[in-house]
C-alpha positions as CSV (number, residue, x, y, z in Angstrom):
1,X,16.4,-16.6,-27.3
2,X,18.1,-13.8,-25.9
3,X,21.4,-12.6,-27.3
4,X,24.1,-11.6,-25.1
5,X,25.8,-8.3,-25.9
6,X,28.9,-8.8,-27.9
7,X,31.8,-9.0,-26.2
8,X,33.7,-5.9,-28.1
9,X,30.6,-3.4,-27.0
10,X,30.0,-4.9,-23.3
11,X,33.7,-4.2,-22.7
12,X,33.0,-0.6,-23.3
13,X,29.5,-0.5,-21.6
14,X,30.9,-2.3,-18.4
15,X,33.9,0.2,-18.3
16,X,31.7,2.6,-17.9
17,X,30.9,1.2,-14.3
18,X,34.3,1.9,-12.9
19,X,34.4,5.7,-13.4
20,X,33.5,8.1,-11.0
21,X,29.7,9.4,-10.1
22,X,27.8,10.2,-12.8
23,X,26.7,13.8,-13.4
24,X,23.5,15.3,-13.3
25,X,22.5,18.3,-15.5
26,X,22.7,21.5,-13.1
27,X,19.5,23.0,-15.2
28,X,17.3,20.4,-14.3
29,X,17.9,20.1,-10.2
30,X,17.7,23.1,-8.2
31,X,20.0,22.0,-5.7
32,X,19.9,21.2,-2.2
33,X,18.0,24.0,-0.9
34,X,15.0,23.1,-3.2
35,X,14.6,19.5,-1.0
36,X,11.7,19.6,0.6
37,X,10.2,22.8,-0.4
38,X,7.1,21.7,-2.0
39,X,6.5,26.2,-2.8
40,X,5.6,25.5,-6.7
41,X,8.5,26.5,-8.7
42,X,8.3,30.1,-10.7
43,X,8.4,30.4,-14.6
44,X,11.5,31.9,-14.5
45,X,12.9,28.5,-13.4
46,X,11.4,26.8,-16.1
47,X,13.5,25.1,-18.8
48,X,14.1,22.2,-21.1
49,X,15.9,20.1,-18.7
50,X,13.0,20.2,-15.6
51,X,10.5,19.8,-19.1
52,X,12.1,16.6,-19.7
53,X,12.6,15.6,-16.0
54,X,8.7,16.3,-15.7
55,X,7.3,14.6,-18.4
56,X,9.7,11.7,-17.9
57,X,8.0,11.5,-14.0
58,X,4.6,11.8,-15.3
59,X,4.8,10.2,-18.9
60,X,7.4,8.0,-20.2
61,X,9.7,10.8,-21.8
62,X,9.5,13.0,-25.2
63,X,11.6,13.6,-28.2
64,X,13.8,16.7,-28.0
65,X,10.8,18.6,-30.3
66,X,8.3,18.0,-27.7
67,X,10.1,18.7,-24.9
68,X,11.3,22.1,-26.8
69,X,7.3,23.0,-26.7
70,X,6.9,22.1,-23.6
71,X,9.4,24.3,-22.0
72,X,8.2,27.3,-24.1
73,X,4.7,26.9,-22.1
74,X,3.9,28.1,-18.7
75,X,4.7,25.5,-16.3
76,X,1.6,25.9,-13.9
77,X,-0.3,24.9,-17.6
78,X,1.6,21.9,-18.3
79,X,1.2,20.3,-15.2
80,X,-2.5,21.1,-15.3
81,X,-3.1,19.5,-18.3
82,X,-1.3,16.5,-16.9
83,X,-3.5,16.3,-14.3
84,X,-6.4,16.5,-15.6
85,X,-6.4,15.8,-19.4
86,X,-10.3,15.1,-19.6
87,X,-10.4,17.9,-22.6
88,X,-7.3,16.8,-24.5
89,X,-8.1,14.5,-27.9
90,X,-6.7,11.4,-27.7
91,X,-8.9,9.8,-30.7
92,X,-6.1,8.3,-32.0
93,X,-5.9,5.7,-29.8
94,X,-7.2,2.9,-30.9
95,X,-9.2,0.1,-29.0
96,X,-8.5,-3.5,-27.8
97,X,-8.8,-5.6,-30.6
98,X,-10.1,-8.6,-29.1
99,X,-10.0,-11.8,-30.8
100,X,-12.9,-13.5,-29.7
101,X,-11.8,-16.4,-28.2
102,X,-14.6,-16.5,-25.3
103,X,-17.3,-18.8,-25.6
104,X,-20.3,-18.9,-23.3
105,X,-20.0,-22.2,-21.6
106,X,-16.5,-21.3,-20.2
107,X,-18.2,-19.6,-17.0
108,X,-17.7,-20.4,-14.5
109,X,-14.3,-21.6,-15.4
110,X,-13.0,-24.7,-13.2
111,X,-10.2,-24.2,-10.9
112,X,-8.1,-27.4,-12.3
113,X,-8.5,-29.7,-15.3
114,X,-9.5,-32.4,-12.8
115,X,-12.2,-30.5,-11.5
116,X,-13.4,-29.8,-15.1
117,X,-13.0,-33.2,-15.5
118,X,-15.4,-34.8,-12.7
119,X,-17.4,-32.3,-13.1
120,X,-18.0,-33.2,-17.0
121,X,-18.3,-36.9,-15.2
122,X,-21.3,-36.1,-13.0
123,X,-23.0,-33.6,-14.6
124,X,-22.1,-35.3,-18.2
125,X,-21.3,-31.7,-19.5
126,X,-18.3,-29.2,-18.4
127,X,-17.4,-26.1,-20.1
128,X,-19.6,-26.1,-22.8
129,X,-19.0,-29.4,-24.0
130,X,-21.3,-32.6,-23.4
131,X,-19.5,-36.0,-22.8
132,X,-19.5,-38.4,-25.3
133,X,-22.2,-41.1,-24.8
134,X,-19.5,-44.2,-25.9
135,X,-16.3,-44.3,-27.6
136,X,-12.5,-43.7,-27.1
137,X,-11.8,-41.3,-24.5
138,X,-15.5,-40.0,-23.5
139,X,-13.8,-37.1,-22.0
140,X,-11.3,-35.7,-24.3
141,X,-13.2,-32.6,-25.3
142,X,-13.8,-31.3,-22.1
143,X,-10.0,-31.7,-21.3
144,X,-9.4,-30.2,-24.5
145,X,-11.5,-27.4,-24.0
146,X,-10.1,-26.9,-20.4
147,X,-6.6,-25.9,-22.0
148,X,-7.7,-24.1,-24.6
149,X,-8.9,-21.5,-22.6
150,X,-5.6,-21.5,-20.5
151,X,-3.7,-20.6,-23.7
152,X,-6.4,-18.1,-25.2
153,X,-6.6,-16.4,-22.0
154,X,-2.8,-16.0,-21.8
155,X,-2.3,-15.4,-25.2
156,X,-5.1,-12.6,-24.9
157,X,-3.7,-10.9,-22.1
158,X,-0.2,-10.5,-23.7
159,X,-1.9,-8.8,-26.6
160,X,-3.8,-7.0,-24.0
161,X,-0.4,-6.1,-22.5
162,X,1.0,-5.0,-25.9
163,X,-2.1,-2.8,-26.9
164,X,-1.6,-1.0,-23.3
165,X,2.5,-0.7,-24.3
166,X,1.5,1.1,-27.3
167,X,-1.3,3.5,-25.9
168,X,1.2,4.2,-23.4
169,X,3.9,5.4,-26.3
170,X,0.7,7.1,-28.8
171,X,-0.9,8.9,-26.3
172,X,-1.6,13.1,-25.7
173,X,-2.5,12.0,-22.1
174,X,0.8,10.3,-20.9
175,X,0.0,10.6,-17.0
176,X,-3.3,8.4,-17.8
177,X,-1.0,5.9,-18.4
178,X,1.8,6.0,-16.1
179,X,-1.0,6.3,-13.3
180,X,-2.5,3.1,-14.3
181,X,0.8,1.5,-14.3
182,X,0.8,2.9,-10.8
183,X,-2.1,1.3,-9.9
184,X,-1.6,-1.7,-11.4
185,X,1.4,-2.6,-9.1
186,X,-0.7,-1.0,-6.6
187,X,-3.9,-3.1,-6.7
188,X,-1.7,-6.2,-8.1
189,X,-3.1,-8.9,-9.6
190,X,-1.7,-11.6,-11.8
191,X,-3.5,-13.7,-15.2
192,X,-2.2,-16.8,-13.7
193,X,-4.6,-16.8,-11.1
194,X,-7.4,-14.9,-12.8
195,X,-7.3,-16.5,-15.6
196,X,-8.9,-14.5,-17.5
197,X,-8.4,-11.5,-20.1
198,X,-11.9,-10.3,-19.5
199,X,-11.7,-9.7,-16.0
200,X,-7.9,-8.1,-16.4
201,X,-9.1,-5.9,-19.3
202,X,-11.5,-4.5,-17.7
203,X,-9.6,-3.8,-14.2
204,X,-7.4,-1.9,-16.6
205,X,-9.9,0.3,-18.1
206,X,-11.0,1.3,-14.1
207,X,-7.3,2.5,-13.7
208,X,-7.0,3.9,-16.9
209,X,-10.5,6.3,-16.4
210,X,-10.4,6.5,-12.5
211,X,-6.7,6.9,-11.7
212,X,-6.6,10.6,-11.5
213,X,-9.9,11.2,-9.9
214,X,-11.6,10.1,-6.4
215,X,-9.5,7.2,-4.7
216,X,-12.8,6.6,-2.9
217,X,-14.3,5.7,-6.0
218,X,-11.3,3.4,-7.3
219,X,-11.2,1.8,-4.1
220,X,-14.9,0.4,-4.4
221,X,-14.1,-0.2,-7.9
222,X,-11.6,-2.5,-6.9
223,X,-13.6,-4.1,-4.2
224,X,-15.8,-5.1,-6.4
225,X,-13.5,-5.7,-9.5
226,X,-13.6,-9.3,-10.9
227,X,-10.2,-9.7,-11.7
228,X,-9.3,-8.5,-7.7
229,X,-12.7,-10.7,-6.5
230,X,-11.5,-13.7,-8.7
231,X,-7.4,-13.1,-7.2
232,X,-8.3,-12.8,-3.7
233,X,-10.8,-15.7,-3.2
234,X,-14.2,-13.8,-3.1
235,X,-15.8,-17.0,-3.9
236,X,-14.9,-18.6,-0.5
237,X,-15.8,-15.5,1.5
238,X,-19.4,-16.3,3.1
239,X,-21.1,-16.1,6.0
240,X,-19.9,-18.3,9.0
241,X,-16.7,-18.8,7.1
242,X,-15.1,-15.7,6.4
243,X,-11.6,-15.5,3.7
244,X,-9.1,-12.7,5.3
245,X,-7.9,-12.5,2.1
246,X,-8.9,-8.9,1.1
247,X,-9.8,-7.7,4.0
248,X,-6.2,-8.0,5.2
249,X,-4.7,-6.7,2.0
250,X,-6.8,-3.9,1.6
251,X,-5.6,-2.8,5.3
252,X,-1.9,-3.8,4.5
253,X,-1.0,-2.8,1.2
254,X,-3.9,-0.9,-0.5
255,X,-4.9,2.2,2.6
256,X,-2.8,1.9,5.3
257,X,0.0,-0.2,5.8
258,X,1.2,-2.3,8.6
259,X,0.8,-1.8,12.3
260,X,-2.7,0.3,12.1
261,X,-4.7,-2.2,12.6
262,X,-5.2,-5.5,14.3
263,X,-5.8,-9.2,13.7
264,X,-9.3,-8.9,14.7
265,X,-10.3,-5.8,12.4
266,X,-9.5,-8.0,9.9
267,X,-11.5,-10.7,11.1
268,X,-14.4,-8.3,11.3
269,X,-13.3,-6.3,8.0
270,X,-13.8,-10.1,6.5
271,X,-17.5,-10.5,7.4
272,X,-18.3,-6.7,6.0
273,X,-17.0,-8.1,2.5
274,X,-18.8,-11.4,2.5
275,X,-21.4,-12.5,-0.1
276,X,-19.1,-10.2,-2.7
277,X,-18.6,-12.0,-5.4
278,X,-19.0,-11.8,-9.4
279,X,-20.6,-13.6,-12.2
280,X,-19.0,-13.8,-15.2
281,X,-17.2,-10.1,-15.4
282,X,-20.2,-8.4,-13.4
283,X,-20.0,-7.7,-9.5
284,X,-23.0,-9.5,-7.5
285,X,-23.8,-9.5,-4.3
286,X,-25.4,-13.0,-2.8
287,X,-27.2,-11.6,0.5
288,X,-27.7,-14.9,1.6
289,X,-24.1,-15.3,1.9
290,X,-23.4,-12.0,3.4
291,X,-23.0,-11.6,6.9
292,X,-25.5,-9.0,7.9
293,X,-24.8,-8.5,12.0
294,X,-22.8,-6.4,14.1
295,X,-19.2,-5.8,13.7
296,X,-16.7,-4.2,15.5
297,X,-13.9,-2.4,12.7
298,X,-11.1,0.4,13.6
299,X,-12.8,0.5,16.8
300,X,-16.7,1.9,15.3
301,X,-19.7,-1.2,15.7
302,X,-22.0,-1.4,13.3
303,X,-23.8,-3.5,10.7
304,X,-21.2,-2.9,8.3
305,X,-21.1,-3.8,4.5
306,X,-18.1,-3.7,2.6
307,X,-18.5,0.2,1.3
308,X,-19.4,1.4,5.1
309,X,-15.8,0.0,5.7
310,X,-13.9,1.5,3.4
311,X,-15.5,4.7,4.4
312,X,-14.4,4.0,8.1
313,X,-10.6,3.2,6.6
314,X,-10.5,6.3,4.4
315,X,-11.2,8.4,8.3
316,X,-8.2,6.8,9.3
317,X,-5.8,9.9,9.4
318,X,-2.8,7.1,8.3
319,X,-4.8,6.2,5.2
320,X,-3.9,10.0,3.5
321,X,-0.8,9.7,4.6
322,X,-0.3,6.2,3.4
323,X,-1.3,6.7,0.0
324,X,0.4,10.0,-0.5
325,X,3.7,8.6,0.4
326,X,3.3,5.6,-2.0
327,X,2.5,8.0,-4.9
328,X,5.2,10.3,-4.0
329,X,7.6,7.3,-4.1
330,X,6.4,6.0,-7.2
331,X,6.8,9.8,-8.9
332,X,9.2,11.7,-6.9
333,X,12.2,9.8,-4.9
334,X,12.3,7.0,-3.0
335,X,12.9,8.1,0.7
336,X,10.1,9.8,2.1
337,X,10.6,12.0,5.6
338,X,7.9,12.1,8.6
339,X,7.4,15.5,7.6
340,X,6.8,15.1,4.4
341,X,4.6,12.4,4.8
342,X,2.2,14.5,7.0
343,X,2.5,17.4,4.3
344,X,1.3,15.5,1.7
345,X,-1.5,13.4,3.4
346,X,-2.9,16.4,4.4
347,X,-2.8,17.8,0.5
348,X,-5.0,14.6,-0.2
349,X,-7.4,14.4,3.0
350,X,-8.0,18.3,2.6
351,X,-9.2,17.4,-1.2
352,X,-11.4,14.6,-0.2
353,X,-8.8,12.2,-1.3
354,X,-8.9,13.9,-4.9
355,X,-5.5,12.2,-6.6
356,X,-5.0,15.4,-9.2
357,X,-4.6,18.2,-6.4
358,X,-1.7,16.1,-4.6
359,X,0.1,15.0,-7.8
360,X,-0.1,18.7,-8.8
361,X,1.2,19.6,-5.7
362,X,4.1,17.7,-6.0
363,X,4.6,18.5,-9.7
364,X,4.7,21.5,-9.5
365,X,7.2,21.8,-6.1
366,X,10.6,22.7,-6.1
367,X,11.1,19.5,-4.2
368,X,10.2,17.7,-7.1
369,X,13.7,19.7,-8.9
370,X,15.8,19.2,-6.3
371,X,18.8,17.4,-6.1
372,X,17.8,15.0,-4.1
373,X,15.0,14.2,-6.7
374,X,16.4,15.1,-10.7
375,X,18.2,12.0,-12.1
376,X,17.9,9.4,-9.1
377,X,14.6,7.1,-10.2
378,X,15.9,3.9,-11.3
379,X,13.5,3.4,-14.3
380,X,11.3,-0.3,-14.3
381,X,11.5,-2.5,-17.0
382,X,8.5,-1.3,-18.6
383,X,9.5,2.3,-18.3
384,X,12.6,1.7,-19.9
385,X,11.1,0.2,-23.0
386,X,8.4,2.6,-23.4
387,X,10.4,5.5,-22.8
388,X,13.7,4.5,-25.7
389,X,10.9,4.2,-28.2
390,X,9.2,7.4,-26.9
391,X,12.8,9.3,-27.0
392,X,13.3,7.7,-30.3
393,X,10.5,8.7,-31.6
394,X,8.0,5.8,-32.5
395,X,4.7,6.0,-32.5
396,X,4.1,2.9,-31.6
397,X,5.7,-0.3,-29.9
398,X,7.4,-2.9,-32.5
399,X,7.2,-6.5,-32.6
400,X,10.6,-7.0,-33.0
401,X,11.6,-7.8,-30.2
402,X,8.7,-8.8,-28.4
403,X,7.3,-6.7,-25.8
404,X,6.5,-9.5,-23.5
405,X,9.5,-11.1,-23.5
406,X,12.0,-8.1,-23.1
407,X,10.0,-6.8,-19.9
408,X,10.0,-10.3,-18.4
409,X,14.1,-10.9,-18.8
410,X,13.7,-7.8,-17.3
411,X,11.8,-8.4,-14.3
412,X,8.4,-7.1,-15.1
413,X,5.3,-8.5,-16.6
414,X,2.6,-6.3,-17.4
415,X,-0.5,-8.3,-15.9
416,X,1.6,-10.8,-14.1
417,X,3.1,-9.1,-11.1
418,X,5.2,-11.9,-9.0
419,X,2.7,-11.1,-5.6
420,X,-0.4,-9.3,-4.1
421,X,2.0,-7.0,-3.2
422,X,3.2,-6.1,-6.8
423,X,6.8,-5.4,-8.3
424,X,9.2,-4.2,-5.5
425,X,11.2,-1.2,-7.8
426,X,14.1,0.6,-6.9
427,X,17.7,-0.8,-6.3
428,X,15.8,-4.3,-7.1
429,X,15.4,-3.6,-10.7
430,X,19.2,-3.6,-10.8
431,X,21.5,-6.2,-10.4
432,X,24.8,-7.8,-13.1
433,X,22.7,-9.8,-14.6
434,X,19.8,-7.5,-15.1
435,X,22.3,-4.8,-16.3
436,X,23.1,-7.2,-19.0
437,X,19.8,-7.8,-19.9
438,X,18.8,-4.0,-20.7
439,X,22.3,-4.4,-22.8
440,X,20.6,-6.9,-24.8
441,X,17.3,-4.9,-25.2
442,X,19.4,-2.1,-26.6
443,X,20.7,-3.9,-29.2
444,X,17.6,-5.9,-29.9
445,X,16.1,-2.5,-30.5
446,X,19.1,-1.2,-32.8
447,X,20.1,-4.6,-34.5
448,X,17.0,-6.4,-34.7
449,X,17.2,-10.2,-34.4
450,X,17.0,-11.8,-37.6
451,X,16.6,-15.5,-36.6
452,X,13.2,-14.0,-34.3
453,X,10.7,-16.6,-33.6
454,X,7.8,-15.2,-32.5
455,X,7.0,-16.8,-29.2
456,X,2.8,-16.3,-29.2
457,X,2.7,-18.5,-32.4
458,X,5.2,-21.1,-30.6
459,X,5.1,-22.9,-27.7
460,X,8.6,-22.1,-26.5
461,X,10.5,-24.3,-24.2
462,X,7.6,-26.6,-23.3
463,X,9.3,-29.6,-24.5
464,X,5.9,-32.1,-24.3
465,X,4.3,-29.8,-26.4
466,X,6.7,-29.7,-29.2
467,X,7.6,-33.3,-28.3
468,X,3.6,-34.2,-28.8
469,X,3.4,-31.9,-32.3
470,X,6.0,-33.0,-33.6
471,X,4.7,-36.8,-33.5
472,X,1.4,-36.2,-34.8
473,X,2.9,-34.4,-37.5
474,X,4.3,-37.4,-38.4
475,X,0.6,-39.0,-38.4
476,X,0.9,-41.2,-35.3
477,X,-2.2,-41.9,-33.0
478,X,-3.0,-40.2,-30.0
479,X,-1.3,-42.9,-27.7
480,X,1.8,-43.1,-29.4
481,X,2.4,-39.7,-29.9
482,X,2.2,-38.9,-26.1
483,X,3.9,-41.6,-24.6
484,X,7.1,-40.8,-22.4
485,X,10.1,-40.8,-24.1
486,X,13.1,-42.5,-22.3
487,X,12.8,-44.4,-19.2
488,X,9.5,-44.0,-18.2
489,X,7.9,-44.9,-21.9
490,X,4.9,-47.1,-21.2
491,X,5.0,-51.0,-21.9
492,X,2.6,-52.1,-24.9
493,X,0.0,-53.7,-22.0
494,X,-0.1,-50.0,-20.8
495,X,-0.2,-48.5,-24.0
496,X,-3.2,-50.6,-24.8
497,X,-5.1,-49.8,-21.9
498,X,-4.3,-45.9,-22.7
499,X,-6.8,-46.5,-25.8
500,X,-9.7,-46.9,-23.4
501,X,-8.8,-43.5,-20.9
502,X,-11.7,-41.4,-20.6
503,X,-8.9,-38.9,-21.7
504,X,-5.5,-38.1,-22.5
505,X,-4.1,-34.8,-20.9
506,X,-1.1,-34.6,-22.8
507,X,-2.4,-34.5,-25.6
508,X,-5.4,-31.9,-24.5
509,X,-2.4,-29.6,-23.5
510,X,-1.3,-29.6,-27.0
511,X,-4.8,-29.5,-28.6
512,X,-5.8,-26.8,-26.1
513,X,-2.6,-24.5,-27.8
514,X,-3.4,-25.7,-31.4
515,X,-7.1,-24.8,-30.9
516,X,-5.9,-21.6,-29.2
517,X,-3.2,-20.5,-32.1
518,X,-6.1,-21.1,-34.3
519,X,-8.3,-18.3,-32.8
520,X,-6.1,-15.8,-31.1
521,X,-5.3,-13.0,-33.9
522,X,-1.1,-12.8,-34.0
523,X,0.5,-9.7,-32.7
524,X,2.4,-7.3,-35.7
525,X,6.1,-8.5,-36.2
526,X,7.5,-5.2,-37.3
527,X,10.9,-3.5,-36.5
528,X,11.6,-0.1,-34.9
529,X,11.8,2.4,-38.2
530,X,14.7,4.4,-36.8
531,X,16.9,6.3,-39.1
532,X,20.3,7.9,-36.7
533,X,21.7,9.2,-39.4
534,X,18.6,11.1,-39.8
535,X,18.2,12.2,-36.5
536,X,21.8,13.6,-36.5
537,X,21.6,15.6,-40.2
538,X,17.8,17.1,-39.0
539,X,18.7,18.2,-35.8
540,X,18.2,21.8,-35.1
541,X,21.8,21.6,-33.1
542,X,25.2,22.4,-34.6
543,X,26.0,18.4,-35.3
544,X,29.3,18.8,-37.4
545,X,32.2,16.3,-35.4
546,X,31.6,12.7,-34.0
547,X,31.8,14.7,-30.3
548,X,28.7,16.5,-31.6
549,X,27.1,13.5,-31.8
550,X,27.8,12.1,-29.2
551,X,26.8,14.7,-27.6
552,X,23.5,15.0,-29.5
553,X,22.4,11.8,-28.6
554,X,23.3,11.8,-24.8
555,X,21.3,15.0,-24.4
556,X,18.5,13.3,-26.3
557,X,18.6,10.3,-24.8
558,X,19.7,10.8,-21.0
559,X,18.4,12.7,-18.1
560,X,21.6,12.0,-16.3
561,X,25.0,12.6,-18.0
562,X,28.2,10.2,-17.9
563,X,31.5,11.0,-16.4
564,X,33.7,12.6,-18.8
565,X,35.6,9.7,-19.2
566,X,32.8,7.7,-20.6
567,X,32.1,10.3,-22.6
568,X,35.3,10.6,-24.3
569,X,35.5,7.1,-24.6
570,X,32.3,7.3,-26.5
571,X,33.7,9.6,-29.0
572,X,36.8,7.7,-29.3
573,X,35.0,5.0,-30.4
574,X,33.0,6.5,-32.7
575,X,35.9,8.3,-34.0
576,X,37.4,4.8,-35.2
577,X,34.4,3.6,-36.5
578,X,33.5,6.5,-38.8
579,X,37.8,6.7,-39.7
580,X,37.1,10.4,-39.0
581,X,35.7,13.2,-36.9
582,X,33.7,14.9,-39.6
583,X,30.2,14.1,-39.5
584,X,29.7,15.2,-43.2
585,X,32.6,13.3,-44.7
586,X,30.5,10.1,-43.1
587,X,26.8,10.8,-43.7
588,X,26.6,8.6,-46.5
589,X,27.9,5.8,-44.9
590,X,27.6,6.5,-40.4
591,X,24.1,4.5,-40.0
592,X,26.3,1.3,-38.7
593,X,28.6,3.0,-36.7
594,X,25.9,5.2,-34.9
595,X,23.7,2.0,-34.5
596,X,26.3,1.0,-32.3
597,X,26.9,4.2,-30.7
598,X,23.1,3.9,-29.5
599,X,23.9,0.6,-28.3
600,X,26.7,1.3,-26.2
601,X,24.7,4.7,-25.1
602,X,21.3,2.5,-24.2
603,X,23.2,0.2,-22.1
604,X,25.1,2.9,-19.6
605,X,24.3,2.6,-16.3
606,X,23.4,6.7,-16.2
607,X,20.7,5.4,-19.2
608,X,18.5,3.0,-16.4
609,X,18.0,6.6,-14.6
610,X,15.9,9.0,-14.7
């Protein structure tokens, strides 16, 4: 359960609101006159702040030490090795460790458990699993079965989503990364409807090793991903009975946009794409469901297959323009003008649609430090908790608190994006109650929660699971244990009749999590190691009063700087926590007191920007 902040600190945080405008660090923007100007900035113009402000952009943020290095190189060399980081080592990464909780049998995997049921009734198998020839509840195993691998599959791809957390904080290839998280709100699509870790897994590894490179090649990739096959009803696309599905999306959200094409080039776009389709997590094609003859698309006839129209969507001089201004709002700034637009498309059609020369391009521009740019990206959930343990200097994401569950108070689920259309960012990450929420992740991540149950090994607030466990714990039969409390309990004649069911899907639900608990390995339950005190006594800076630390940690941790009020509030509180101003007369006994410093200093609303 989530704690709310405490009352004392949230009166401070929430103060800060009311002050004026916050302040943005004159050495990292370059002022008005740099908006616009994509002319790459000189080395002269190079320092720690635009260091930070880049690798923040790109990555998810460095520790001052790293972004000390960083400034001392040549800016035209960092940026190129964020482009294209093919030669950097990044062997300490490790790989997915999957559990194993696929079975063959479980492919094809029904769309409901009633169709797993009839299907185990006329074929007298389903899943794996033959039907019993007599007996209670014939059926039970396949409905048993059926829920398991809704739980393992879930469970799977929230470990999936922490290993991808942590590569994101380890890595010496940080734009890998944040370009995959690109993509992935990009080309969205969601476990519920999947439905399987497999298939989500591997659209991951295509972002994670195509993201930089030929958006061509992604593109197909896509096309003929599983996970994107299995979310946007491949299955149902054949010949004489086309699904829009894709075809419209891939027009409206993933090339062009809206208005550039029409109702019937989607019709037509349909037919190119039929017969796509997958088996098991490999892309097949069934010719026999493929629609073969003419089509008319974007105004070109032809016998057109699915890669012939991406070709003819990629000519589209909208397409370059399209995409560039979706990765310059993801990286840069949120408003985007006509001229820009048409700069940028042109830096990716003139490449060939090559994603490293445009993000250089921007990178590298003066617009990228201008005013207009430094300090004004409202960071996503999942930025936010990847870059405080990045800043803070962990290798590595705890699990304490849990990853899943802080993004998703948050608003963002890694694999579960709330439409086709993915996560809407900006102004919509913020709202009271969200604000709150980061407050809560701050101090989850300074005061750990001691009561912490972890929520993979516990079926949470699904009160007919815990209601069904806890009865059989107490060794009561299948019937009794899933009858209906209250009003609706079942009389003894229907409770009798329950015995003969073919099966029982209350209790399946709960076998399916018991059988999945069983097999999916548990995620690690540690805590942030973070020493403050540390940090403050190491530092390279002078760090002598309670206003030097402040100050230390506001430089560390912010790219944008409070109003001077908050800031002397800050040291005013910690002034009365330490009962002094001199650092060294508190070392031995400051942790607390800059625990909650970090809390208050996490939660500002200048910490949600970067």
């Amino acid at each position: 359960m989530k704690r709310p902040i405490s009352l004392s600190l949230a009166g401070t945080v929430l103060a800060a609101l009311c002050f004026s405008v916050p302040t943005l660090a004159q050495t990292c923007s370059g002022g008005d006159a740099w908006v616009g100007d994509l002319t790459p900035i000189a080395a002269q113009d190079w320092n720690p702040a635009r260091a930070a402000h880049l690798m923040e952009r790109a990555g998810f943020g460095e520790t001052p030490e790293a972004v000390a290095r960083i400034a001392a190189q040549d800016p035209d060399k960092v940026v190129r090795d964020l482009v294209a980081p093919q030669g950097i080592d990044n062997s300490q990464l490790a790989a997915f460790d999957e559990s194993g909780v696929f079975d063959e049998g479980l492919d094809p995997f029904p769309p409901s458990r009633p169709a797993a049921t009839e299907l185990a009734k006329e074929k007298g198998e389903a899943l794996g699993v033959k039907v019993k020839p007599g007996g209670n509840r014939r059926l039970q195993p396949v409905a048993n079965r059926f829920f398991y691998w809704l739980r393992a599959s879930k469970l799977e791809t929230q470990r999936l989503a922490y290993w991808w957390a942590n590569r994101m904080v380890a890595t010496n290839r940080p734009l890998e990364e944040k370009m995959a998280l690109f993509w992935h709100g990009h080309f969205a699509t969601s476990e519920d409807k999947v439905r399987d870790y497999r298939k989500m897994y591997k659209q991951l590894q295509l972002f994670q090793s195509k993201g930089l490179g030929d958006f061509r090649e992604l593109l197909i990739g896509v096309a003929q991903d599983p996970a994107m096959l299995a979310y946007l009803d491949a299955g149902v696309n054949v010949k004489g009975a086309p699904n829009e599905n894709f075809a419209r999306e891939i027009m409206e959200l993933f090339t062009m946009g809206v208005g550039n094409y029409t109702e019937p080039d989607i019709r037509e776009g349909a037919r190119a794409f039929t017969g796509w389709n997958f088996v098991g997590t490999k892309f097949v094609v069934n010719s026999d469901k493929h629609d073969g003859e003419e089509k008319t698309f974007l105004g070109q006839r032809g016998k057109f297959d699915g890669v012939q129209v991406i070709d003819i969507i990629l000519k589209q001089p909208v397409t370059a323009e399209y995409m560039a201004a979706k990765l310059y709002r993801f990286f840069v700034r949120e408003d985007i003008t006509p001229e820009m637009r048409k700069k940028l498309g042109e830096v990716l059609r003139n490449n060939k649609y090559q994603v490293a020369p445009l993000l250089e391009t921007m990178f590298r521009s003066r617009d990228f430090y201008s005013s207009a740019s430094c300090g004004t990206h409202i960071k996503s959930p999942v930025e936010l908790v990847v870059s405080t343990y990045k800043k803070l200097g962990s290798r590595d994401i705890p699990g304490v608190p849990d990853f899943h569950e802080t993004t998703s108070a948050l608003g963002q689920t890694l694999f579960w994006p709330p439409t086709v259309a993915g996560w809407a960012h900006g102004r919509s990450w913020i709202t009271p109650g969200l604000l709150i929420e980061r407050g809560n992740f701050a101090r989850d991540v300074v005061f750990p929660d001691i009561a912490f149950v972890a929520p993979d090994r516990h079926p949470g607030g699904d009160y007919q699971i815990l209601q069904v466990s806890e009865k059989t714990a107490r060794g009561l039969d299948i019937t009794s244990a899933t009858q209906s409390d209250g009003k609706d309990m079942m009389a003894t004649s229907n409770m009798m009749a329950d015995r003969d069911e073919d099966f029982n899907t209350r209790f399946a639900s709960y076998r399916g999590w018991q059988m999945a608990l069983q097999r999916v390995k548990p995620l690690p339950r540690h805590t942030a190691q973070l020493d403050f005190s540390k940090m403050v006594l190491d530092s390279k800076a002078r760090v002598e009063t309670a206003s030097d630390v402040v100050d230390y940690f506001l430089r560390r941790m912010l790219t944008v700087q409070p109003p001077a009020q908050t800031r002397e509030r800050l040291v005013q509180f910690l002034e009365k926590e330490l009962g002094t101003k001199d650092v060294g007369q508190a070392q031995t006994y400051m942790e607390e007191s800059l625990r909650m410093l970090m809390h208050l200093i996490l939660s500002l609303p200048e910490y949600q920007l970067s």
